[in-house]
KEVEX-412310 format. One record per residue: residue number from 1; residue in one letter; x, y, z of N, C-alpha, C, O in turn. Coordinates in nm, 3 decimals, decimal comma, padded with zeros to 5 digits, m for minus. Layout:
+-----+------+---------+---------+---------+---------+---------+---------+---------+---------+---------+---------+---------+---------+
|  nr | rest |     n.u |     n.v |     n.w |    ca.u |    ca.v |    ca.w |     c.u |     c.v |     c.w |     o.u |     o.v |     o.w |
+-----+------+---------+---------+---------+---------+---------+---------+---------+---------+---------+---------+---------+---------+
| NUM |    a |       X |       Y |       Z |       X |       Y |       Z |       X |       Y |       Z |       X |       Y |       Z |
...
+-----+------+---------+---------+---------+---------+---------+---------+---------+---------+---------+---------+---------+---------+
This chain:
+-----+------+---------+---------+---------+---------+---------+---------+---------+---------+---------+---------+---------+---------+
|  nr | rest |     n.u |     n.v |     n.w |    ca.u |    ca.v |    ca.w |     c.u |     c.v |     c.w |     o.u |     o.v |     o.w |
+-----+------+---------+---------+---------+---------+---------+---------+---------+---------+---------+---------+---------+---------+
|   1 |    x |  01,120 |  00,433 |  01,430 |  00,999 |  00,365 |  01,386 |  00,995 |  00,366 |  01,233 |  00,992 |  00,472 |  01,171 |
|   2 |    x |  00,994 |  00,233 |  01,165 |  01,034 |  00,217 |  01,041 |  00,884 |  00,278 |  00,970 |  00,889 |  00,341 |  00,864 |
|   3 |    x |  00,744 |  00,251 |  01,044 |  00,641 |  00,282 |  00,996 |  00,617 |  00,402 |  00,965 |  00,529 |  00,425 |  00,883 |
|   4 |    x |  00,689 |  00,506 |  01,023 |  00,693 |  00,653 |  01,039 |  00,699 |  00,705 |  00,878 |  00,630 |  00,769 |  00,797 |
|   5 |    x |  00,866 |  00,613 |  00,889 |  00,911 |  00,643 |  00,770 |  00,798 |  00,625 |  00,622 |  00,745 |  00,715 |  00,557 |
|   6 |    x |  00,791 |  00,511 |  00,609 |  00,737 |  00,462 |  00,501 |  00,547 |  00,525 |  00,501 |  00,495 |  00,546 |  00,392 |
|   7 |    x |  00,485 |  00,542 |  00,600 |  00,388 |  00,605 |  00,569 |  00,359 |  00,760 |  00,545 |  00,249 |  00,811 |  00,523 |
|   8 |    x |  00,530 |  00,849 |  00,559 |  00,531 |  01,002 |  00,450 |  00,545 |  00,977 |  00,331 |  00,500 |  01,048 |  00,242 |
|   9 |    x |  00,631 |  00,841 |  00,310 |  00,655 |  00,815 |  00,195 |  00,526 |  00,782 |  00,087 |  00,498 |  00,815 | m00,028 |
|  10 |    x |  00,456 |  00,686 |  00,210 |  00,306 |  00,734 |  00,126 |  00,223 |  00,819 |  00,102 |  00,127 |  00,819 |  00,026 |
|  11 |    x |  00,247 |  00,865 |  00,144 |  00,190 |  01,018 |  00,217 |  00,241 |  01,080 |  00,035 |  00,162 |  01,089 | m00,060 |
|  12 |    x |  00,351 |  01,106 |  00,033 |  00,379 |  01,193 | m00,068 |  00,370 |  01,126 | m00,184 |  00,371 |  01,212 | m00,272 |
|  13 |    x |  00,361 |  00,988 | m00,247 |  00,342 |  00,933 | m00,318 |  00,210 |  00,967 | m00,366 |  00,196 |  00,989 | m00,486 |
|  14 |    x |  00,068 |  00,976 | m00,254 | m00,043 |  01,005 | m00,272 | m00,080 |  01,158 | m00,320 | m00,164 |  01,186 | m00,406 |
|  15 |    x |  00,008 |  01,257 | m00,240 | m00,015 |  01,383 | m00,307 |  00,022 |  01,402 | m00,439 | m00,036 |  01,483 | m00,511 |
|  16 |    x |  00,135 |  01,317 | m00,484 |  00,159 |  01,362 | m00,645 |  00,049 |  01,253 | m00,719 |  00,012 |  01,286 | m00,832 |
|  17 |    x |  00,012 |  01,166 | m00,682 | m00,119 |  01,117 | m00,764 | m00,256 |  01,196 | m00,764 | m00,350 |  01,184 | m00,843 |
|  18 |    x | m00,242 |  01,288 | m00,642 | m00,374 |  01,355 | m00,631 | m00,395 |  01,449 | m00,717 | m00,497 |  01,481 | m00,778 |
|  19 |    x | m00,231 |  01,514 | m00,716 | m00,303 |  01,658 | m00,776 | m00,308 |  01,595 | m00,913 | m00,390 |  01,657 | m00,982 |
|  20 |    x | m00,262 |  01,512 | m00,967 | m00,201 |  01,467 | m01,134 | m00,394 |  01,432 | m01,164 | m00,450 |  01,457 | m01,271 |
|  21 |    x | m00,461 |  01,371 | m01,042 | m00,562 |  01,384 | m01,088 | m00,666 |  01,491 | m01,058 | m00,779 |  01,473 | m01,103 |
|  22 |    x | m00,639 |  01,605 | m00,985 | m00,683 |  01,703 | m00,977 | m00,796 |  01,686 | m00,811 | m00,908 |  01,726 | m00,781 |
|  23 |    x | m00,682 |  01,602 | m00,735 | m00,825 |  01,589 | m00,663 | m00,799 |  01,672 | m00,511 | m00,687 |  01,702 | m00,468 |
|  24 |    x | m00,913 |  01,696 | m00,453 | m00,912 |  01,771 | m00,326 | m00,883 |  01,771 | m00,182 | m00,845 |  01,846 | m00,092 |
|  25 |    x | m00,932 |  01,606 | m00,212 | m00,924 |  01,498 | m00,067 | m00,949 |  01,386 | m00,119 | m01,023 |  01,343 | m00,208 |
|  26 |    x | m00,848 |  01,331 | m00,021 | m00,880 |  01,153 | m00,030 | m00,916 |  01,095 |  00,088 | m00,870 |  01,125 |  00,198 |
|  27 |    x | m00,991 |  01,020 |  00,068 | m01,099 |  00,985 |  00,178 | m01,044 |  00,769 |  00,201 | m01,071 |  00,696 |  00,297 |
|  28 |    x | m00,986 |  00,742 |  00,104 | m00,924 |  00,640 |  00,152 | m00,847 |  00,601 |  00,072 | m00,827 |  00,648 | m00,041 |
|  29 |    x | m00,784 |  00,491 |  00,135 | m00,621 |  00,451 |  00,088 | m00,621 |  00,276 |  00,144 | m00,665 |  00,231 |  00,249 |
|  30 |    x | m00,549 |  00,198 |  00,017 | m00,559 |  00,091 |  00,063 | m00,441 |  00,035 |  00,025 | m00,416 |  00,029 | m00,096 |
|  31 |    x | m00,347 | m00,016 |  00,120 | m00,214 | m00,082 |  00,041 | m00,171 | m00,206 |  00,099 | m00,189 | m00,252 |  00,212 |
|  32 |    x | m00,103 | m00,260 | m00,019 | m00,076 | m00,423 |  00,042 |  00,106 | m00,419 |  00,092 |  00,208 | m00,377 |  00,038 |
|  33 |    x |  00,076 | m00,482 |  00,211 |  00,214 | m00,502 |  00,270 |  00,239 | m00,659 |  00,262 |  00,159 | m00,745 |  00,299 |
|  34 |    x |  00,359 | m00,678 |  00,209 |  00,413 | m00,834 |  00,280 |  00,435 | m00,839 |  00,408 |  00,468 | m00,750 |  00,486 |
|  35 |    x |  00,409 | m00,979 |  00,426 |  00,446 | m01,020 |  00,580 |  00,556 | m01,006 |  00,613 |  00,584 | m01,003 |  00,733 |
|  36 |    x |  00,650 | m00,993 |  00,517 |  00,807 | m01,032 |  00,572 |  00,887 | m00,886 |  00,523 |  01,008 | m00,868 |  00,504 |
|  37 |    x |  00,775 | m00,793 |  00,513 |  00,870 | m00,613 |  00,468 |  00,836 | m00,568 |  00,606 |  00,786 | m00,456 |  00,603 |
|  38 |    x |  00,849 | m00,622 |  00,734 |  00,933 | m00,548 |  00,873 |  00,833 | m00,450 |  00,905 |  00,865 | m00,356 |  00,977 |
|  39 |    x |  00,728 | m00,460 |  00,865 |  00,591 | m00,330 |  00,885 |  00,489 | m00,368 |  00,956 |  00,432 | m00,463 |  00,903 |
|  40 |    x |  00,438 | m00,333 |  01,061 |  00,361 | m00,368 |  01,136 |  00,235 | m00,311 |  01,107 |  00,231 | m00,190 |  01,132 |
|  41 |    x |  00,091 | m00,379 |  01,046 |  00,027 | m00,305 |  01,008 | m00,071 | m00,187 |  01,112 | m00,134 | m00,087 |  01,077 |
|  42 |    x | m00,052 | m00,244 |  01,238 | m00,087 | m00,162 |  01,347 | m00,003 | m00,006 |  01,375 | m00,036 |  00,109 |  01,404 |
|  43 |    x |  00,081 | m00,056 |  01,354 |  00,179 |  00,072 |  01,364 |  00,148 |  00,185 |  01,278 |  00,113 |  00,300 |  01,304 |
|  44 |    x |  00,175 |  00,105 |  01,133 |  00,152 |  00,187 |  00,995 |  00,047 |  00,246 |  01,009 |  00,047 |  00,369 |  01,004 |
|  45 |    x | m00,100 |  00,158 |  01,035 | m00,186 |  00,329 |  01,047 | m00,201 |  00,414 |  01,142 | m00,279 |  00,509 |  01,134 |
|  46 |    x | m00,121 |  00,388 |  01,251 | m00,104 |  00,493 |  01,391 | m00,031 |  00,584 |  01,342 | m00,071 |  00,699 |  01,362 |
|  47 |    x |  00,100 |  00,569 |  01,262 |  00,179 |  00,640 |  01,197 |  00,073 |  00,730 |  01,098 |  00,035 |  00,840 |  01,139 |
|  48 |    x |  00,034 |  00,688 |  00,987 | m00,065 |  00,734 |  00,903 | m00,143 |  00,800 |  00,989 | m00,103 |  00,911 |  00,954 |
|  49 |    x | m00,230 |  00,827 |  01,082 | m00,342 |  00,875 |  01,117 | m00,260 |  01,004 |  01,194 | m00,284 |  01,123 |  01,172 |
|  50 |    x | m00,157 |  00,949 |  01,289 | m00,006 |  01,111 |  01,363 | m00,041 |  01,209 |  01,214 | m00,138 |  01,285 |  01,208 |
|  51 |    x |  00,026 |  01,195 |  01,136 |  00,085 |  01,231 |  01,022 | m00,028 |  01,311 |  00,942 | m00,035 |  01,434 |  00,945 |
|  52 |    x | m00,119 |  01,225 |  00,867 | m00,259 |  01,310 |  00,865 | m00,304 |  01,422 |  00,917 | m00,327 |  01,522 |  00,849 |
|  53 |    x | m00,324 |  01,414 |  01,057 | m00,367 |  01,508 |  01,094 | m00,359 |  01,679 |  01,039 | m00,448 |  01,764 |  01,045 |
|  54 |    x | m00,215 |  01,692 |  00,982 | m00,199 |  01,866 |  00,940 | m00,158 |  01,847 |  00,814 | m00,073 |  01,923 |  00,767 |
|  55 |    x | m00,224 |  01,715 |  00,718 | m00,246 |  01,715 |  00,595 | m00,424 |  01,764 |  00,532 | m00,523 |  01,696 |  00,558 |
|  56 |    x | m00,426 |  01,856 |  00,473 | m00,567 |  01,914 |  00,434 | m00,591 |  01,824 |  00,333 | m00,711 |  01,801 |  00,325 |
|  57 |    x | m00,511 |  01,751 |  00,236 | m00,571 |  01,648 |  00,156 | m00,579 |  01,544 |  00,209 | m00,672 |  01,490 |  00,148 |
|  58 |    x | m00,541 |  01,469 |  00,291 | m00,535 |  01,351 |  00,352 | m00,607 |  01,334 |  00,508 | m00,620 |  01,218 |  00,548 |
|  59 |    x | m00,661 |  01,464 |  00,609 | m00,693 |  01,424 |  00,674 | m00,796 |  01,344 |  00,754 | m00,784 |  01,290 |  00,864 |
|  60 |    x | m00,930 |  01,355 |  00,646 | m00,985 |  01,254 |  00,667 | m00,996 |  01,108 |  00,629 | m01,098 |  01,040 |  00,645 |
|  61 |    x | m00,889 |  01,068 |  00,582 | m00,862 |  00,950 |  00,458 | m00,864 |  00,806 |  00,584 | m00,836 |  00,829 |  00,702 |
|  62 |    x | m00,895 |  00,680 |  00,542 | m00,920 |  00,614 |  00,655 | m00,819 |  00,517 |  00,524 | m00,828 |  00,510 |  00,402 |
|  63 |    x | m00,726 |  00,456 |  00,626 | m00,644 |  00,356 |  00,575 | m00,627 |  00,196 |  00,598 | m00,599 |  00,148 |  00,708 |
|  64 |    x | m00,644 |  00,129 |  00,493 | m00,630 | m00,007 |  00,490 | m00,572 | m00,079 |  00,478 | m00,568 | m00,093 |  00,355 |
|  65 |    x | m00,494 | m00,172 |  00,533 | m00,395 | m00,254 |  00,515 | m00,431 | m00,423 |  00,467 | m00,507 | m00,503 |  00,522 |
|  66 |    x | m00,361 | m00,437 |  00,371 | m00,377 | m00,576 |  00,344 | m00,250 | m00,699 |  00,326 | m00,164 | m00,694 |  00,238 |
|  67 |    x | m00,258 | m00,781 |  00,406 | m00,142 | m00,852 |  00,393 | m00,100 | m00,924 |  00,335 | m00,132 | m01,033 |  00,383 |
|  68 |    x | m00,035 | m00,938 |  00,243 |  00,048 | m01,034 |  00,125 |  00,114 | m01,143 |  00,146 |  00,236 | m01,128 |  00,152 |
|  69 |    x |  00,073 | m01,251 |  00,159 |  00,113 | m01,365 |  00,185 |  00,296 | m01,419 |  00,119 |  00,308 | m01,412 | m00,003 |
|  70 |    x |  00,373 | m01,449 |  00,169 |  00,465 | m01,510 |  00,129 |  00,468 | m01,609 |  00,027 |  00,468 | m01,727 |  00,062 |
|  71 |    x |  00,471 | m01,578 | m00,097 |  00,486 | m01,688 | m00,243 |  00,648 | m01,669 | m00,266 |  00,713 | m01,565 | m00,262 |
|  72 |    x |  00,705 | m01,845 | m00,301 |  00,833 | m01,853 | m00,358 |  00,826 | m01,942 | m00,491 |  00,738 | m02,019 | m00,527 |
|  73 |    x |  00,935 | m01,910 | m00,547 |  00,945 | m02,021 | m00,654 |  01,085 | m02,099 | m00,644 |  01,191 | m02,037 | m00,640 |
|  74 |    x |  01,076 | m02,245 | m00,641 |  01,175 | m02,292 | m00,642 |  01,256 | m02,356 | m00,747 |  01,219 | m02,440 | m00,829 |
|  75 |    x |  01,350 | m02,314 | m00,734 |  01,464 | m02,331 | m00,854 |  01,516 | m02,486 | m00,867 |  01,591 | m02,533 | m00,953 |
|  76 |    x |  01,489 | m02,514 | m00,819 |  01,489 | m02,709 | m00,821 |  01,447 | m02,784 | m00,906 |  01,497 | m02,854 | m00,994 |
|  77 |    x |  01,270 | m02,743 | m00,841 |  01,183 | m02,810 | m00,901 |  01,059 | m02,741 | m01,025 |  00,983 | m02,792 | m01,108 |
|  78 |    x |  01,098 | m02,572 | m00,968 |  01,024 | m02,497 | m01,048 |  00,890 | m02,454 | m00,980 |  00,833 | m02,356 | m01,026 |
|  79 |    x |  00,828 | m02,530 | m00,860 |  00,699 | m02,521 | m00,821 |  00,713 | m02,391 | m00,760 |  00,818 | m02,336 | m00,729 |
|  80 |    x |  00,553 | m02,333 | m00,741 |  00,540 | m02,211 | m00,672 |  00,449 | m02,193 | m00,561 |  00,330 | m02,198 | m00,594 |
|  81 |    x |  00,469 | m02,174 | m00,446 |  00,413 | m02,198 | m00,318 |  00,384 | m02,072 | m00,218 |  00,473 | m01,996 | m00,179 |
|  82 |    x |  00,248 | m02,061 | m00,183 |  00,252 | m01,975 | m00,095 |  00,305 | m02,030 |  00,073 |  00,212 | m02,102 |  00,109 |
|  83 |    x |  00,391 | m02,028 |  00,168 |  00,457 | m02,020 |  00,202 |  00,435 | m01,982 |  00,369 |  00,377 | m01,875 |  00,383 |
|  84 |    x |  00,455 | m02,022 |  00,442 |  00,477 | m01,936 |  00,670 |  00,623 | m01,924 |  00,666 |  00,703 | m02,015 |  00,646 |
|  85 |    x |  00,654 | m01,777 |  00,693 |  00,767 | m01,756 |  00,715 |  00,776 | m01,800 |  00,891 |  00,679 | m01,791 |  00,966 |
|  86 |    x |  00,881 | m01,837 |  00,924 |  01,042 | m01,797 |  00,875 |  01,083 | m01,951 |  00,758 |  01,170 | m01,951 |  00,671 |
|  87 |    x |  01,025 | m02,024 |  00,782 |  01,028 | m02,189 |  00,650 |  01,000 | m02,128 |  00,531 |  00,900 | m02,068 |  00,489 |
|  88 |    x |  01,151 | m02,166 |  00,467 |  01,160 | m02,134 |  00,327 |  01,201 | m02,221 |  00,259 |  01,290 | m02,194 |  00,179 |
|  89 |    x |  01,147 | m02,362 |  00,267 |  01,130 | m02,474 |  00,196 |  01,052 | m02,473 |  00,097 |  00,948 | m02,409 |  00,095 |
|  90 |    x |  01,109 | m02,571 | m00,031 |  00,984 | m02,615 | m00,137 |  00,929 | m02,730 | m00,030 |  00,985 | m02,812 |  00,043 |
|  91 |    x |  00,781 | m02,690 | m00,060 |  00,728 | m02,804 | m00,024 |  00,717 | m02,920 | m00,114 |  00,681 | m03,030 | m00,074 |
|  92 |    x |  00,749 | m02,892 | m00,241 |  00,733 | m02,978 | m00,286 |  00,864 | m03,069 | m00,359 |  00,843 | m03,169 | m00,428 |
|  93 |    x |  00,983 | m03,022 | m00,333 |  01,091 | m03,111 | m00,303 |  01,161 | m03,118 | m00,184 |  01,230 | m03,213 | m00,148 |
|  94 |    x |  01,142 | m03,021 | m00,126 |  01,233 | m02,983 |  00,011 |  01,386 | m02,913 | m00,004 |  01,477 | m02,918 |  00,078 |
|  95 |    x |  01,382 | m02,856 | m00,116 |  01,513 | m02,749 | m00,128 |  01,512 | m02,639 | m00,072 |  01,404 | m02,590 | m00,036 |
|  96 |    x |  01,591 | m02,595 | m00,058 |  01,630 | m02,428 |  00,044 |  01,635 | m02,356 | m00,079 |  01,581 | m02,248 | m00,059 |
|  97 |    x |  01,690 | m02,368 | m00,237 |  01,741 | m02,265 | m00,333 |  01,560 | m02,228 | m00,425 |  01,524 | m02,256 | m00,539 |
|  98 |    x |  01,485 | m02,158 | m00,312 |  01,413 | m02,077 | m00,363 |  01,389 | m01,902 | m00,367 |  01,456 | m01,825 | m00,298 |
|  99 |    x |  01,307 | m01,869 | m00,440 |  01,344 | m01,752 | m00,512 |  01,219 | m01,669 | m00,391 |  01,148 | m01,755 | m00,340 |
| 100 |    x |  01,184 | m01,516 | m00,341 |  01,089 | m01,480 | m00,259 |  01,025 | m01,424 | m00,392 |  01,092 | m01,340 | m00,453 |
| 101 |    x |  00,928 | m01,455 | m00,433 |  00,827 | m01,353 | m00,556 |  00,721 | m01,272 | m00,457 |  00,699 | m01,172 | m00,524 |
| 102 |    x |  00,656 | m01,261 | m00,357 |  00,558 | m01,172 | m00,285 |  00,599 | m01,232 | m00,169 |  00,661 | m01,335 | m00,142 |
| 103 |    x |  00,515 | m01,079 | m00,066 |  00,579 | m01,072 |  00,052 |  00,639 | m00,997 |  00,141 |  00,633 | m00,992 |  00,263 |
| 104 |    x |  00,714 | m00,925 |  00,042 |  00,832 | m00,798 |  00,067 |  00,728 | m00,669 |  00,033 |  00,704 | m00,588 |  00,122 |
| 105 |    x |  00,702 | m00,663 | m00,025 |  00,580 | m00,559 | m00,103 |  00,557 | m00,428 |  00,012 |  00,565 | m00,435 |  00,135 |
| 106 |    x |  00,534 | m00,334 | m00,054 |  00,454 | m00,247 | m00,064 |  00,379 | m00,175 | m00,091 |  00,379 | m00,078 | m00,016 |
| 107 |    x |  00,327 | m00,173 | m00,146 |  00,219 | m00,100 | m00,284 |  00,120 | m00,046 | m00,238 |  00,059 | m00,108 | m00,151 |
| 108 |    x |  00,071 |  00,081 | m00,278 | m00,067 |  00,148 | m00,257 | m00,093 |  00,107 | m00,416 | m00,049 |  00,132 | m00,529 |
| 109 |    x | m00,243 | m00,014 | m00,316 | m00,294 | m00,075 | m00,417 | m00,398 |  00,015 | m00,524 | m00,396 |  00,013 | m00,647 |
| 110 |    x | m00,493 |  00,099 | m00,431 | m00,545 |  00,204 | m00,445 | m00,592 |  00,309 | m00,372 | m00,566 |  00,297 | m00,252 |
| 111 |    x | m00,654 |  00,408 | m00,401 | m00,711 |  00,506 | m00,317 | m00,843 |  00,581 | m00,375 | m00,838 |  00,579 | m00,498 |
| 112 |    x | m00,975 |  00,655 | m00,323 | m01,054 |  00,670 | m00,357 | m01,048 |  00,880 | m00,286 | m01,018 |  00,923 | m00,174 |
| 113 |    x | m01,086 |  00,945 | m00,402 | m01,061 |  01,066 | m00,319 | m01,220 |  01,148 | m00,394 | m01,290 |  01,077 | m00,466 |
| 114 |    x | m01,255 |  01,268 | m00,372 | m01,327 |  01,361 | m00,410 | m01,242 |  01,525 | m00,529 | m01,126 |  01,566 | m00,529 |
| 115 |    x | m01,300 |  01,549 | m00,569 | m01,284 |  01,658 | m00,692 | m01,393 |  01,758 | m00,658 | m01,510 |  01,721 | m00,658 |
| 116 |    x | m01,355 |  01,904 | m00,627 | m01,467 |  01,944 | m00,664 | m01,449 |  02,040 | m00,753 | m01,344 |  02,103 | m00,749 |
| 117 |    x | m01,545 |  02,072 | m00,849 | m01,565 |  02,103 | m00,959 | m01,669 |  02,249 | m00,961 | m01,754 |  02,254 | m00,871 |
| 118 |    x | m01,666 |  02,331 | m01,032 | m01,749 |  02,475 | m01,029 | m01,772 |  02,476 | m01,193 | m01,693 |  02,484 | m01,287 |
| 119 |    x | m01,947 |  02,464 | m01,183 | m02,011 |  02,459 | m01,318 | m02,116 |  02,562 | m01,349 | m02,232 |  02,525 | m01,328 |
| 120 |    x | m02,096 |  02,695 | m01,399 | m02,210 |  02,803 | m01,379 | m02,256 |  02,823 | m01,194 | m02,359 |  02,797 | m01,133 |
| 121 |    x | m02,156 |  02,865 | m01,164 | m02,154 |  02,910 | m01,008 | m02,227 |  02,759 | m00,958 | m02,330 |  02,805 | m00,909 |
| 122 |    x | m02,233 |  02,684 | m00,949 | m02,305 |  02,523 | m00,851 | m02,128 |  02,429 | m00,837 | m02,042 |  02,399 | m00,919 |
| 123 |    x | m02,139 |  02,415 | m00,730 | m02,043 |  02,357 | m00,674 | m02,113 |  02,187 | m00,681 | m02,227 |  02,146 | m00,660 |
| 124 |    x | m01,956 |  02,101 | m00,731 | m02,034 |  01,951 | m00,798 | m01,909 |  01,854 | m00,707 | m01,799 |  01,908 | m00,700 |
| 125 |    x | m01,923 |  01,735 | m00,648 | m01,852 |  01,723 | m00,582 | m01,796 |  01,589 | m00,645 | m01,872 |  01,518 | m00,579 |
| 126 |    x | m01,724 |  01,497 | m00,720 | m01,692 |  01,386 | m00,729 | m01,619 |  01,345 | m00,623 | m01,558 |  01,403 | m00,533 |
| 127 |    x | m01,652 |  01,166 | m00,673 | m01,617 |  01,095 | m00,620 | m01,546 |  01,004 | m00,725 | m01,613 |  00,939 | m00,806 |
| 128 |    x | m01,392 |  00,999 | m00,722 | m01,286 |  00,907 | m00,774 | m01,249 |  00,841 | m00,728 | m01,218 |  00,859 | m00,610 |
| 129 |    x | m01,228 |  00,716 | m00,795 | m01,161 |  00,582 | m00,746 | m01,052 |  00,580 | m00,870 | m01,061 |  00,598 | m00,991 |
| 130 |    x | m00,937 |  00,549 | m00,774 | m00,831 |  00,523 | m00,849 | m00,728 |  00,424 | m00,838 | m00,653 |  00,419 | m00,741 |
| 131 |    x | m00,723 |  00,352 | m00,927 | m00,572 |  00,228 | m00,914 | m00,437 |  00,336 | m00,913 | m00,398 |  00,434 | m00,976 |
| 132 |    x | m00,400 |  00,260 | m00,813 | m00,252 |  00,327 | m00,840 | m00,153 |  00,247 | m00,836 | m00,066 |  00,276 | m00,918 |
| 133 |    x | m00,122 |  00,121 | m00,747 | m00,019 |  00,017 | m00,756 |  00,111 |  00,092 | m00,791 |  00,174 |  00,073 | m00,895 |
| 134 |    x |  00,139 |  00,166 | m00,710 |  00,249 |  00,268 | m00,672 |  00,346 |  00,147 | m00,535 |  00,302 |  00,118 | m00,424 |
| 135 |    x |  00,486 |  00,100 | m00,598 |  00,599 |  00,047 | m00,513 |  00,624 |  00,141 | m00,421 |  00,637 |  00,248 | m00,481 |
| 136 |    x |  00,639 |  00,158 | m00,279 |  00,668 |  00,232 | m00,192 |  00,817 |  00,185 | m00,152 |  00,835 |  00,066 | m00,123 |
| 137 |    x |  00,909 |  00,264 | m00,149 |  01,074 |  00,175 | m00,126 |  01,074 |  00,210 |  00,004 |  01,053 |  00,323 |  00,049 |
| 138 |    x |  01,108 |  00,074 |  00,087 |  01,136 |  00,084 |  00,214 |  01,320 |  00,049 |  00,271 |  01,350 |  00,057 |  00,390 |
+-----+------+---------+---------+---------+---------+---------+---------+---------+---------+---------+---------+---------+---------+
């Protein structure tokens, strides 16, 4: 299961952003997949949610998937088209010699986690939102 794979990979991608920002838990996660990077977004968070479970920073984190539409550029004519795979035509000359620019993707676009903080004995709890646009290699 290719999803297995790639969601430790997020998995650990997220822990070294966490601690870099000092945080405790992340409570969500949102990443964009292309249609055509072989990932099923059903899978990916079944995988994600297995996996979670005996992560103390991640286990309550609720995950989002967003799908990235297929854009090419064609070397013909130059135009740039979002695109239905498996047709990898310009539409707007009808050449095959185009280029895939999105699609393939992976990226944790972002994630939102908590900090907690100790100020004269009172416990303070943030709430961080963070860009991360972190490439996940599949």
């Amino acid at each position: 299961m290719h999803e297995l794979t790639i969601a430790r990979e997020v998995m650990r991608v997220l822990r070294a952003s966490a601690a870099e920002e000092s945080l405790d838990r992340i409570e969500s996660v949102s990443l964009k997949v292309g249609v055509i990077s072989c990932l099923h977004p059903a899978a990916l968070r079944t995988a994600f949610s297995v996996l979670k479970t005996d992560d103390e920073l991640l286990c309550g984190a609720r995950l989002q998937v967003q799908c990235v539409p297929v854009v090419i550029r064609c070397s013909r004519c130059g135009g740039r088209w979002e695109v239905d795979p498996p047709e990898f035509l310009c539409p707007g000359c009808g050449s095959r010699r185009v280029r895939v620019l999105k699609g393939e993707e992976v990226i944790i676009h972002s994630y939102r986690g908590t900090r907690t903080g100790e100020e004269e004995g009172m416990l303070d709890e943030d709430s961080v939102g963070t860009e991360c646009n972190a490439e996940v290699r599949h």
